[in-house]
Structure formats: structure tokens, C-alpha cells
SEVEXSE-525698 format. One record per residue (C-alpha): residue in three letters; x, y, z. Coordinates in Angstrom, 1 decimal, decimal comma. Each point is the difference from the previous one (the first is absolute). Layout:
! SEVEXSE-525698
+------+--------+--------+--------+
! zati !      u !      v !      w !
+------+--------+--------+--------+
!  ALA !      X !      Y !      Z !
...
+------+--------+--------+--------+
//
This chain:
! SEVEXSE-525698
+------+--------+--------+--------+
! zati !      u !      v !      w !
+------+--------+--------+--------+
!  UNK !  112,3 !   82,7 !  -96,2 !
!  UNK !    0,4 !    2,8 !    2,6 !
!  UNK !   -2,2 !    2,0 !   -2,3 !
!  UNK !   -2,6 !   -2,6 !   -0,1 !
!  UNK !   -0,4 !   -0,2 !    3,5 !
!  UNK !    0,0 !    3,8 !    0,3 !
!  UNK !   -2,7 !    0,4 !   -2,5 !
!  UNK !   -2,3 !   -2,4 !    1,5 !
!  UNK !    0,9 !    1,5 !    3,6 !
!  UNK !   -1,4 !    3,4 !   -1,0 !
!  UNK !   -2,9 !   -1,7 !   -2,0 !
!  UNK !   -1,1 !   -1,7 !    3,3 !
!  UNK !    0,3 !    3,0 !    2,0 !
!  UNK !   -2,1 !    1,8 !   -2,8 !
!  UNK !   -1,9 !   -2,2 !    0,3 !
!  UNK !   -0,8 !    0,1 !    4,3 !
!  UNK !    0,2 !    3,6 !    0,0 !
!  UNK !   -3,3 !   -0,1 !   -3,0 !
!  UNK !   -2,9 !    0,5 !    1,6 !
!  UNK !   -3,2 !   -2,5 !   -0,6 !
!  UNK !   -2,3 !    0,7 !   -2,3 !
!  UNK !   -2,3 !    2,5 !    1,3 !
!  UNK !   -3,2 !   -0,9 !    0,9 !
!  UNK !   -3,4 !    0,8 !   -1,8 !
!  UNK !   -2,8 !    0,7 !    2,3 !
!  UNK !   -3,4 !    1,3 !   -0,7 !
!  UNK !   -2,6 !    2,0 !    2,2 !
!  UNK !   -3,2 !    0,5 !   -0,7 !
!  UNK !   -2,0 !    1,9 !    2,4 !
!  UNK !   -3,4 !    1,5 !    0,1 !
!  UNK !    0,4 !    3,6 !    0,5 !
!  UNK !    2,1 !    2,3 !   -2,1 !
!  UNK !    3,2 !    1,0 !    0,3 !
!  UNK !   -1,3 !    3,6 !   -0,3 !
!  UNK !   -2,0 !   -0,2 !    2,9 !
!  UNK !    1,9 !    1,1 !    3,3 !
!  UNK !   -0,8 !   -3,1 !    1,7 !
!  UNK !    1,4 !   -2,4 !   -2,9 !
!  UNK !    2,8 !    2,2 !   -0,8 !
!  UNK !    1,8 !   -0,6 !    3,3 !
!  UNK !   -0,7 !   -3,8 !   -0,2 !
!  UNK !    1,7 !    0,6 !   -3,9 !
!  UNK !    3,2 !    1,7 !    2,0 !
!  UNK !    0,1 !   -2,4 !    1,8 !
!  UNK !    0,0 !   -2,9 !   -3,1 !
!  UNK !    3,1 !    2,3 !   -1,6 !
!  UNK !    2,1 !    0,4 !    2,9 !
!  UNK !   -0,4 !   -3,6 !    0,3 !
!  UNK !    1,2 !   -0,4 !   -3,6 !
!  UNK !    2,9 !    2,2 !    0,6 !
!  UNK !    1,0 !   -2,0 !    2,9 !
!  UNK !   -0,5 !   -3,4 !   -1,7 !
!  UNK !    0,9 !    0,7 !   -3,4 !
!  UNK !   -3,1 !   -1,3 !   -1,3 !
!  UNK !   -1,8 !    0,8 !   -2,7 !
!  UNK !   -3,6 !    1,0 !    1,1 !
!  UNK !   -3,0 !    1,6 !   -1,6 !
!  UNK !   -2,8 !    1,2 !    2,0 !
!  UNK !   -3,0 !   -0,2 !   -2,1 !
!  UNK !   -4,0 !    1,0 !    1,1 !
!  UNK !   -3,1 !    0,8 !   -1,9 !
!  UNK !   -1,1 !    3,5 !   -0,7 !
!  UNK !   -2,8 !    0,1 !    2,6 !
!  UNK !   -1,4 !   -2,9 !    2,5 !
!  UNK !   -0,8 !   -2,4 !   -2,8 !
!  UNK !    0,5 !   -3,5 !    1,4 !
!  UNK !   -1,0 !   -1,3 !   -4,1 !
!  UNK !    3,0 !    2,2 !   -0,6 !
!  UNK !    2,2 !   -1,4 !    2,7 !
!  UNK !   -0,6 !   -3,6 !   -0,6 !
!  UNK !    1,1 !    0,6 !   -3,8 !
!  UNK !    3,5 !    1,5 !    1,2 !
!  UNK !    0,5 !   -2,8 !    2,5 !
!  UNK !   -0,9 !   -2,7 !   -3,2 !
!  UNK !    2,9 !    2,3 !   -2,1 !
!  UNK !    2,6 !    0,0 !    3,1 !
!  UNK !   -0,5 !   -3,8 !   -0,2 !
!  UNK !    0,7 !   -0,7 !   -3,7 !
!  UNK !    3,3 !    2,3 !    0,7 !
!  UNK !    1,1 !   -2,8 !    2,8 !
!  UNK !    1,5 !    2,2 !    2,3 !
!  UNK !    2,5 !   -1,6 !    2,8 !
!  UNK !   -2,7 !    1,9 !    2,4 !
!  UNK !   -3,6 !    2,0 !    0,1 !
!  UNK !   -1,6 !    1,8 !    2,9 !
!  UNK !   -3,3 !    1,0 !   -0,4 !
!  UNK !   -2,7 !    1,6 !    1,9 !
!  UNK !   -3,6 !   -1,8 !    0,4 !
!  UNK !   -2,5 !    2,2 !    0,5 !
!  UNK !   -3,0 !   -2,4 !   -1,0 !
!  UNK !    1,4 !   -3,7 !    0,3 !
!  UNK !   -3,0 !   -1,2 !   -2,2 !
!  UNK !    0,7 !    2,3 !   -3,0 !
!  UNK !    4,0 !   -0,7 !    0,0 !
!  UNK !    0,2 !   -3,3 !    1,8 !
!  UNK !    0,2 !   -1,8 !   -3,5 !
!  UNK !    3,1 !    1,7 !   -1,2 !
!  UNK !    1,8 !    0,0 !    3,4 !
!  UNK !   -0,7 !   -3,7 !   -0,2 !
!  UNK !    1,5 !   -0,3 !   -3,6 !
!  UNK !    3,2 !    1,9 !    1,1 !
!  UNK !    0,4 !   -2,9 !    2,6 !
!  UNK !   -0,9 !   -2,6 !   -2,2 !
!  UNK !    2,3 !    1,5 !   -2,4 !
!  UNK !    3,2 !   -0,6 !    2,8 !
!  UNK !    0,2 !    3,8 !    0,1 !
!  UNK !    0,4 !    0,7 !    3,9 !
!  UNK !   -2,3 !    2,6 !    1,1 !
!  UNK !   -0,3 !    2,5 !    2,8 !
!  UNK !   -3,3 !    2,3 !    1,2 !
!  UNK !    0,0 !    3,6 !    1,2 !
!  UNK !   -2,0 !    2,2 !    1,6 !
!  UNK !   -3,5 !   -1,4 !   -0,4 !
!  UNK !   -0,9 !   -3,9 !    0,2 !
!  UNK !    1,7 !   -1,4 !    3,1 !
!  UNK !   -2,9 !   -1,8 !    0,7 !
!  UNK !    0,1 !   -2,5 !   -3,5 !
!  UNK !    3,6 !    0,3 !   -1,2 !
!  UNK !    0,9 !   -3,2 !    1,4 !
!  UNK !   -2,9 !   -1,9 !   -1,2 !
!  UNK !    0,7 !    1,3 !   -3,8 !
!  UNK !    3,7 !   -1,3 !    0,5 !
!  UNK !    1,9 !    3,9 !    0,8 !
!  UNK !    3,2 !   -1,2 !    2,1 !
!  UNK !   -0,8 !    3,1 !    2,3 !
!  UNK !   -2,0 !    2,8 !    0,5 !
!  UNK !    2,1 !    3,2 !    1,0 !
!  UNK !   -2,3 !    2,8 !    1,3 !
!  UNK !   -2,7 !    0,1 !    3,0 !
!  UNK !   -3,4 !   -1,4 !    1,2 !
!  UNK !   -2,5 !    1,8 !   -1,0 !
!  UNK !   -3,1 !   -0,5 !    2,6 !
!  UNK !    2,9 !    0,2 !    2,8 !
!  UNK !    1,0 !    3,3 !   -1,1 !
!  UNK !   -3,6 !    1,4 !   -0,3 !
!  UNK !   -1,0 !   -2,3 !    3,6 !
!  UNK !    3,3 !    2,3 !    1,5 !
!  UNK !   -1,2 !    3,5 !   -1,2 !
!  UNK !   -3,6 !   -0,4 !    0,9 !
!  UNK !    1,2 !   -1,2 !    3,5 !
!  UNK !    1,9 !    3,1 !   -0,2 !
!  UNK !   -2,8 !    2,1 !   -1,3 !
!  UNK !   -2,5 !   -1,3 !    2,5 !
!  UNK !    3,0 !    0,6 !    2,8 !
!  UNK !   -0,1 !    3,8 !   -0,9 !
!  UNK !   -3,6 !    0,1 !    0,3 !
!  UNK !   -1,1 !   -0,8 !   -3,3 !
!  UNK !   -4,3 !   -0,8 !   -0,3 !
!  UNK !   -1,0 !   -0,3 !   -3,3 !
!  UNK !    1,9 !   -0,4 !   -3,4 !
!  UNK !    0,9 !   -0,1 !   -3,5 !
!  UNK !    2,0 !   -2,0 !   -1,9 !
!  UNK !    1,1 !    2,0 !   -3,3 !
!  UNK !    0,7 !   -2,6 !   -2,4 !
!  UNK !    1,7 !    1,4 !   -3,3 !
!  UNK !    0,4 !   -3,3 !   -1,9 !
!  UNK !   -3,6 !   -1,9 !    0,2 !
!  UNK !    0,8 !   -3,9 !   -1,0 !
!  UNK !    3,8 !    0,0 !    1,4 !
!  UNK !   -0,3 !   -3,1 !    2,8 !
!  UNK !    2,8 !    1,7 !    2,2 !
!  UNK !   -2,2 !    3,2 !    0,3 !
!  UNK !   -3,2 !   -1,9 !    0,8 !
!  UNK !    2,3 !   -2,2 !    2,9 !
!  UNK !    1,3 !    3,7 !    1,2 !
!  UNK !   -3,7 !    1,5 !    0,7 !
!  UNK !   -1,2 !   -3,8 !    1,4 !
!  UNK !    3,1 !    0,6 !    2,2 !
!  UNK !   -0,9 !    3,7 !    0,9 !
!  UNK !   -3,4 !   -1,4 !    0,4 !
!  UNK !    0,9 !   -2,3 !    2,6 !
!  UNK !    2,6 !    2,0 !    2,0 !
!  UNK !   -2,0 !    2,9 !    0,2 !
!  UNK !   -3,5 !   -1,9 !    1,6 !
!  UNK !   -1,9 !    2,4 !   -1,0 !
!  UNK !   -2,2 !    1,3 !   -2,8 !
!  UNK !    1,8 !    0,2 !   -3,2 !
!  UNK !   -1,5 !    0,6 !   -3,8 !
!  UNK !    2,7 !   -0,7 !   -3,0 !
!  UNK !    0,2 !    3,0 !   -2,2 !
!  UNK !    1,0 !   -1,5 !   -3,7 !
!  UNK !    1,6 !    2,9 !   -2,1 !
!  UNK !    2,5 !    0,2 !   -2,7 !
!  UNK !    3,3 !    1,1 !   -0,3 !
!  UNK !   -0,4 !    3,4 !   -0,5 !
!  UNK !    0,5 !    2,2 !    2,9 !
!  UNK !   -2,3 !    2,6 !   -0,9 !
!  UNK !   -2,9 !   -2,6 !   -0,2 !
!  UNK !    0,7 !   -1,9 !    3,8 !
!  UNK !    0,9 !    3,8 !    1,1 !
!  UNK !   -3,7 !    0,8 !   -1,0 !
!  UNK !   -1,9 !   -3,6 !    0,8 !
!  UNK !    1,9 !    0,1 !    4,0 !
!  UNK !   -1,2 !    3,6 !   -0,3 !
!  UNK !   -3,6 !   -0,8 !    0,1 !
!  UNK !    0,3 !   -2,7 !    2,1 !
!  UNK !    1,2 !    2,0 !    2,9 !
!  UNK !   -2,6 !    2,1 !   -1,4 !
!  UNK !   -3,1 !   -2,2 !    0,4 !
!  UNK !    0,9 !   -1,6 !    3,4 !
!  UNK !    1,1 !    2,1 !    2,8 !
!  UNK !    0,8 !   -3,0 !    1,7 !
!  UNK !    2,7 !   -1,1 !   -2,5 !
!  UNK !    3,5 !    0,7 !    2,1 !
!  UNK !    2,6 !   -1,9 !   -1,6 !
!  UNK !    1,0 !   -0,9 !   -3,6 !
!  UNK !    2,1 !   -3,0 !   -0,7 !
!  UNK !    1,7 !    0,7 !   -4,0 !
!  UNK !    1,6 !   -2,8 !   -1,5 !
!  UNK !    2,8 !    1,8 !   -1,6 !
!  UNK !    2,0 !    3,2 !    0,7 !
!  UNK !    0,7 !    2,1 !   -2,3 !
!  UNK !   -3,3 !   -1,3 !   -2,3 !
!  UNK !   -3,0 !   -0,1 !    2,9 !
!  UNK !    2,2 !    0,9 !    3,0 !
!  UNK !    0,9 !    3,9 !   -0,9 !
!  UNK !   -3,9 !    0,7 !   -1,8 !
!  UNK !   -1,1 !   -1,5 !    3,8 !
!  UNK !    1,6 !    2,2 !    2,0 !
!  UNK !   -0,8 !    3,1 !   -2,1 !
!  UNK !   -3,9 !   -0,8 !    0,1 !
!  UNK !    0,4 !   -0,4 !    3,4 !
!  UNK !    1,6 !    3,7 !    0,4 !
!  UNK !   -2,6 !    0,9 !   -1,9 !
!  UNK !   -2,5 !   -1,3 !    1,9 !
!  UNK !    0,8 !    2,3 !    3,2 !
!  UNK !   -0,5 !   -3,3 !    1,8 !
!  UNK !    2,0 !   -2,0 !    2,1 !
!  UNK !    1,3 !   -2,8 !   -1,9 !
!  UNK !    2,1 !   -3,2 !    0,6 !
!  UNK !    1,5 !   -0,8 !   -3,4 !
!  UNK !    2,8 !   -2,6 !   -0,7 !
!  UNK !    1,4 !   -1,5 !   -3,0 !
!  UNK !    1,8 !   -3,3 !   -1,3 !
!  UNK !    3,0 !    0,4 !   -1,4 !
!  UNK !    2,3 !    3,8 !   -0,2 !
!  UNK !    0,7 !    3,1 !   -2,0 !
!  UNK !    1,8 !    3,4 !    1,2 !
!  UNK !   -3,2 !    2,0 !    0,1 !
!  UNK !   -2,1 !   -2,5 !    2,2 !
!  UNK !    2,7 !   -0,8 !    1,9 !
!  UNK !    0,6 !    4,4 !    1,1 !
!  UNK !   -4,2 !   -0,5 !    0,4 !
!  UNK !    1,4 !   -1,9 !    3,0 !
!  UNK !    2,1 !    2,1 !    1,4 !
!  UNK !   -1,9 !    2,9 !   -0,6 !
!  UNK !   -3,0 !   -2,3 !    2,1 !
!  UNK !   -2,2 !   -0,1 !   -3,1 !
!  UNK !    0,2 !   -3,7 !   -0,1 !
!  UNK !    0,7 !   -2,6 !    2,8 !
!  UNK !    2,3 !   -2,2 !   -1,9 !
!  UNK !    1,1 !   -2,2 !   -3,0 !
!  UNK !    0,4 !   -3,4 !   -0,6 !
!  UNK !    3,3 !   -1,2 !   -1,3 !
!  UNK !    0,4 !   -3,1 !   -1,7 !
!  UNK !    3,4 !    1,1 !   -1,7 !
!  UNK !   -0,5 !   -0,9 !   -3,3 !
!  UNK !    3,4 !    0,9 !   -1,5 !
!  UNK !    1,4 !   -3,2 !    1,9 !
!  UNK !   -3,0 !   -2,1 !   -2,2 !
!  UNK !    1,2 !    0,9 !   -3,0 !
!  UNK !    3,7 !   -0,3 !    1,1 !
!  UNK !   -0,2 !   -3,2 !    1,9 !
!  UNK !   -1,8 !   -2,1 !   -2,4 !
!  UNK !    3,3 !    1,0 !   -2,7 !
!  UNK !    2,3 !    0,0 !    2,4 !
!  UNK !   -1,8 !   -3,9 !    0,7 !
!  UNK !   -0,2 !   -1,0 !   -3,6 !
!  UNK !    3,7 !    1,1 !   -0,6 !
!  UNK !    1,3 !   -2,0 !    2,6 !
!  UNK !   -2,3 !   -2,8 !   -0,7 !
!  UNK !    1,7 !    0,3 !   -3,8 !
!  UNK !    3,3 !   -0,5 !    0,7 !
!  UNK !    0,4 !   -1,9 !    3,3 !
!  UNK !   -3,5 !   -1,7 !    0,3 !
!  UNK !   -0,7 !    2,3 !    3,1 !
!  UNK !   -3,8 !    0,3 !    1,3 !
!  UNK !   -1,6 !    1,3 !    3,8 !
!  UNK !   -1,8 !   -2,5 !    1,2 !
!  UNK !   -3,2 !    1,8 !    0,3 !
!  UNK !   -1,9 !    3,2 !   -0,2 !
!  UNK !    1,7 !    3,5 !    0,9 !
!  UNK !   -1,9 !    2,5 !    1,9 !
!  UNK !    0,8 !    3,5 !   -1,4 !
!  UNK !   -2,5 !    1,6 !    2,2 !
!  UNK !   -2,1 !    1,1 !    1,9 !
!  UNK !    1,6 !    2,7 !    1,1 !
!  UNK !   -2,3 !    2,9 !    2,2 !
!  UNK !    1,6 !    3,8 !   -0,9 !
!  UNK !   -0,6 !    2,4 !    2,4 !
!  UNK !    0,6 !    3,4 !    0,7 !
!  UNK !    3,1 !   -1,3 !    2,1 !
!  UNK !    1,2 !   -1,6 !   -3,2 !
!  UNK !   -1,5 !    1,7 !   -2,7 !
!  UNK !    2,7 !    2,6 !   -0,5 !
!  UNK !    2,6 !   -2,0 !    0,0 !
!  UNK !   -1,4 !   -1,5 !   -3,3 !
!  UNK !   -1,0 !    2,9 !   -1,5 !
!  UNK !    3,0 !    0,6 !   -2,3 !
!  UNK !    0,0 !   -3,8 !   -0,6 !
!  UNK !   -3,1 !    0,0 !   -1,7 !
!  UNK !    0,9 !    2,5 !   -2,1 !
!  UNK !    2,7 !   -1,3 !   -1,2 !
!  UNK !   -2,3 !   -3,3 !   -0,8 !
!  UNK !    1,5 !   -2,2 !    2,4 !
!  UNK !   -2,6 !   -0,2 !    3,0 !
+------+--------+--------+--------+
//
């Protein structure tokens, strides 16, 4: 009897110290992991899964393909995770799927771009920042530093969080402002922002939409240029962030996306095993880097953290 009640003692306290099944959460973002803005939001989706335990797979399409994207939001949903964030860059392209996730009971979270119609496709939350805000705050600050006339480099033509950035900039700023669509590749907006300082004397200040893929290529045709030029980014990498403190650039625009992709696991995990949810949206930025700041973050951003 006395080894009865032993055995079932240590199979109960097997049995509290087990841990709960481990959680299977799925991102799908817009923007590959590969690319230095998306690879500090993936960081960020890991070092949530090593804090959680979950099981997470960060999954994107090979270039801005929102055909793509809707296809791997369908597939996360026939895997019925416990959780999926996602991005939504274009609401009308992806707004289908997101609302099959939901339908589906799967609880879903948005990142980074589509604060303005998460809730209305069903996303318990959206965990990044407002995107005609941020741009509203840096074309105040432009126009504060004696900013005139503008352009608003725009690497990822069709992305609704880019096109709320430059209405932002547009407003902020109160002056005269032409959007400048590009691509991704450096040497192309390096060459297009180039000519556009080129053309019009008059042009003083370049708002880029992304560090390390419009912001750096900005601030080296603006050297080039032997003019005088305001340039800011969105968003941070080391070299645009030393472009500040070396005064080649007047600051950055953080939205610290490793909390985005770390949040939203962090949320689904605990929403998985004890029903936990923030009661609304979670501002990860905007956050204004200056040369005061900038080179304290330096050495973060390298390491793919800020």
C-alpha cells in the first residue's frame, strides 16, 4: 500500500513539474527575413520562442508579393496554429485570409503595418506604430530645421503603411513635397534621389522610408550632390545611424520592430496557455533618433536588436 501511494505521489509531481504542451504559433510577414529590417523583427519572434517555449515559424514570400502572401496566410490556417501574427501591408489583397484565420477560431495578431484595419478584419491587436503620426512627427521635425521642399523616397510602391508614412511627411512638413517611387535596390533610389537633387536646386530635404534600403543610398546622393541636404529615414541600421553622428543625416525614425515580432509571440503564448490578451493596440513606436541618441544604439543595431 505504502508503495502505491508513493508511486502515485511521484507520478503527480511528474506530472506538475511537466510543462504544457508548447504552443504552435505562426508569422507571416511581408518582408524577408533576409532583409535588415525584417530580420530584427524575426529576432525578435525567436527570442520570444525561447522565452515561451513555443513553437514558431516565421514564414514570408520571396519578394513583396501580396498573391504570395495571401497563399501562406491560407497554408498557416489549414495547420490551425494556437496563434498567427501577420503583417498587412494591402488590407484588400490579404483581408480574405486574415478573415478566414478568425473565422477559423485561430486568434490573430498584426505587426508592423495595418493598424489602421486590424480590428475591423478581427486581429485582437495590432503591436507596432501609426503610420501618418510618425511621418506627421518627422515632417514637423523637418520643416522645424528649416526644411522647404521634399521628397518622399518610397522603396515599396503598393505597401499602404508607406503611402500613410509620405501622406504623414506630407502633412507635417507644409510644404512642397513629390513622392519618389523606387525599388528596393539601393543602387537604383541612390541614382533616382540623385537626379532629383539634380534637377531641382530647390529640393533640401529627403524623407526615405527605410534605413538601410532608401535611407543610406539618400544620404550618399546627397554627399554627392555637394549640397546641403536634410535627409531622414524611418526605421534604423548601424551605418545610417553613424550618418547621424557624423551630421550627414538629421535623424531616424524608430518604431522598434524587434518588440513586433516578439510581442505578438510573447501575446499568442500567453493567450495559449492562460487565455491572456492586452486589451488593445501596443504602440512600438515612434521613436525620433538623434544625434544625442544615435550612438547609444549603434552597437544595438548591429547586433539586430534596434
Amino acid at each position: 500500500m505504502n508503495k502505491l501511494l508513493s508511486t502515485v505521489a511521484v507520478a503527480a509531481t511528474i506530472a506538475v513539474a511537466a510543462p504544457a504542451l508548447a504552443a504552435d504559433i505562426i508569422v507571416v510577414a511581408h518582408g524577408q527575413a533576409n532583409d535588415p529590417f525584417w530580420s530584427v523583427v524575426k529576432n525578435g519572434v525567436e527570442k520570444a520562442a525561447e522565452h515561451t517555449g513555443a513553437n514558431v515559424e516565421f514564414r514570408a514570400p520571396e519578394t513583396f508579393d501580396m498573391v504570395a502572401m495571401s497563399q501562406l496566410i491560407d497554408a498557416a490556417v489549414n495547420q490551425e496554429p494556437d496563434g498567427l501574427a501577420v503583417s498587412i501591408p494591402d488590407a484588400d489583397a490579404l483581408g480574405p485570409s486574415i478573415e478566414r484565420a478568425v473565422a477559423a477560431g485561430i486568434p490573430v495578431i498584426s505587426i508592423n503595418s495595418g493598424s489602421d484595419v486590424s480590428k475591423s478584419l478581427g486581429a485582437l491587436l495590432h503591436v507596432g506604430q501609426d503610420e501618418f503620426d510618425a511621418g506627421k512627427a518627422a515632417g514637423e521635425k523637418l520643416a522645424e530645421l528649416g526644411g522647404t521642399k521634399g521628397i518622399c523616397v518610397n522603396q515599396e510602391v503598393g505597401n499602404v503603411a508607406l503611402d500613410l508614412r509620405c501622406e504623414g511627411f506630407a502633412e507635417g512638413f507644409g510644404n512642397e513635397i513629390t513622392v519618389l517611387p523606387t525599388t528596393n535596390d539601393p543602387t537604383e533610389i541612390e541614382s533616382k534621389v540623385r537626379a532629383a537633387l539634380d534637377s531641382d536646386p530647390d529640393i533640401d530635404t529627403v524623407m526615405a522610408l527605410g534605413a538601410s534600403t532608401a535611407g543610406e543610398p539618400s544620404v550618399a546622393a546627397a554627399k554627392a550632390s555637394g549640397r546641403d541636404v536634410l535627409v531622414a529615414s524611418f526605421d534604423l541600421s548601424a551605418p545610417f545611424l553613424q550618418s547621424i553622428v557624423d551630421g550627414d543625416a538629421a535623424f531616424a525614425i524608430d518604431q522598434q520592430q524587434f518588440l513586433q515580432g516578439y510581442m505578438a509571440v510573447n501575446f499568442l503564448a500567453l493567450n495559449a496557455e492562460y487565455g491572456l490578451m492586452p486589451g488593445g493596440n501596443v504602440p512600438s513606436g515612434p521613436n525620433l533618433i538623434t544625434a544625442e541618441k544615435a550612438g547609444q544604439v549603434i552597437d544595438l543595431s548591429a547586433q539586430g536588436i534596434r
